[in-house]
C-alpha positions, -999 to +999 in steps of 0.1 A: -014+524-549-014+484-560+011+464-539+035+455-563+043+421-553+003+416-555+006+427-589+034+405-599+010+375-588-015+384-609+008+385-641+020+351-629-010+333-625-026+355-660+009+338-676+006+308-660-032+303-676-020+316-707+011+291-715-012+263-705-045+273-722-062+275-690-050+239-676-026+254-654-048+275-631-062+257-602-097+272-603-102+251-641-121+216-639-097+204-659-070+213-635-032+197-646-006+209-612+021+197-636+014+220-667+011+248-640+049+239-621+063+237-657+049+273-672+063+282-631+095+268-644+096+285-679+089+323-656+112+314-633+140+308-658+132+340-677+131+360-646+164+353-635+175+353-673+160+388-671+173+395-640+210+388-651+209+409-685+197+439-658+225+436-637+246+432-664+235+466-678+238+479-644+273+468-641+285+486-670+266+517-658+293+515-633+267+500-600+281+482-575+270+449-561+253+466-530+232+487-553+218+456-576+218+440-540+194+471-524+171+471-557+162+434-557+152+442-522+179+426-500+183+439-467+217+438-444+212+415-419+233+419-384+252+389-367+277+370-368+279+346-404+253+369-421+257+376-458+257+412-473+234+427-496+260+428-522+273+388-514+233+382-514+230+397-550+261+382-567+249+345-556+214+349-570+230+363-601+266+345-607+271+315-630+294+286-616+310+270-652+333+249-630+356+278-614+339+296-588+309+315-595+314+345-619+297+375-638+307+383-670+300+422-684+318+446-706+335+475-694+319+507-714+356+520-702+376+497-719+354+478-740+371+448-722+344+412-708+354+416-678+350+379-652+340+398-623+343+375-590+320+391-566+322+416-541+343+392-511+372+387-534+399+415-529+392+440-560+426+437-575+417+402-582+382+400-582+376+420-621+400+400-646+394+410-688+398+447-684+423+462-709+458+472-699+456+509-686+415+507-685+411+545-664+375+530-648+394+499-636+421+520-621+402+543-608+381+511-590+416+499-580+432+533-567+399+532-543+400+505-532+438+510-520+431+542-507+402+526-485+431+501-471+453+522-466+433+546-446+417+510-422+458+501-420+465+537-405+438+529-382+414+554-396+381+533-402 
């Protein structure tokens, strides 16, 4: 079986030579480092543009952050000021228009675009957009609740 990160190497530096007719890749004579960090660039964008519109999708299939998190191929670190998998995820991902960082997707529930926050921020607060009575978001928030109210009665 190919390693898949060798493989997605190869389709870099075959797109790379491709977007800049060959001047890009560093085995040419005619060799141009800048044409090849600006086609890097140009992948790079679309990556993480692709990236997002697969989270999106995921988020409306009802994933959680720690899922997206585990299939990008973050790994829970232990210690003290580590990040989770999920916190990992959401950063990569989340736009920051000017306040906080966000990640906008559309409840299949309720049809509501739903700002989510992230996975730190409290889930009462952290999903604003969904429509009043939206069953997936309750059912998200009646969770949630239950999961605090079985840590408060010293349970977890």
């Amino acid at each position: 079986m190919t390693d898949p990160g060798y493989t997605a190497r190869r389709e870099i530096s075959n797109a790379v030579r491709r977007m800049t007719a060959g001047l890009g890749d560093s085995r040419s004579a005619v060799y141009d480092p800048l044409r090849e960090l600006g086609a890097l660039h140009l992948l790079g964008a679309a990556v993480i543009h692709a990236e997002r519109g697969a989270a999106r999708r995921a988020r409306e299939d009802g994933q959680s952050w720690q899922g997206i998190g585990e299939a990008m191929g973050y790994a829970d670190t232990p210690g003290p000021g580590t990040t989770s998998v999920a916190e990992l995820a959401f950063q990569r991902l989340a736009s920051d228009l000017g306040s906080g960082a966000s990640f906008d997707w559309r409840c299949p529930s309720c049809e509501g675009l739903v700002t989510d926050y992230g996975p730190e921020v409290p889930l009462p607060d952290a999903q604003q957009g969904h429509a009043g009575g939206c069953e997936r978001y309750g059912a998200e928030v009646a969770g949630w609740d239950a999961l605090w109210d079985e840590l408060d009665n010293g349970n977890g």
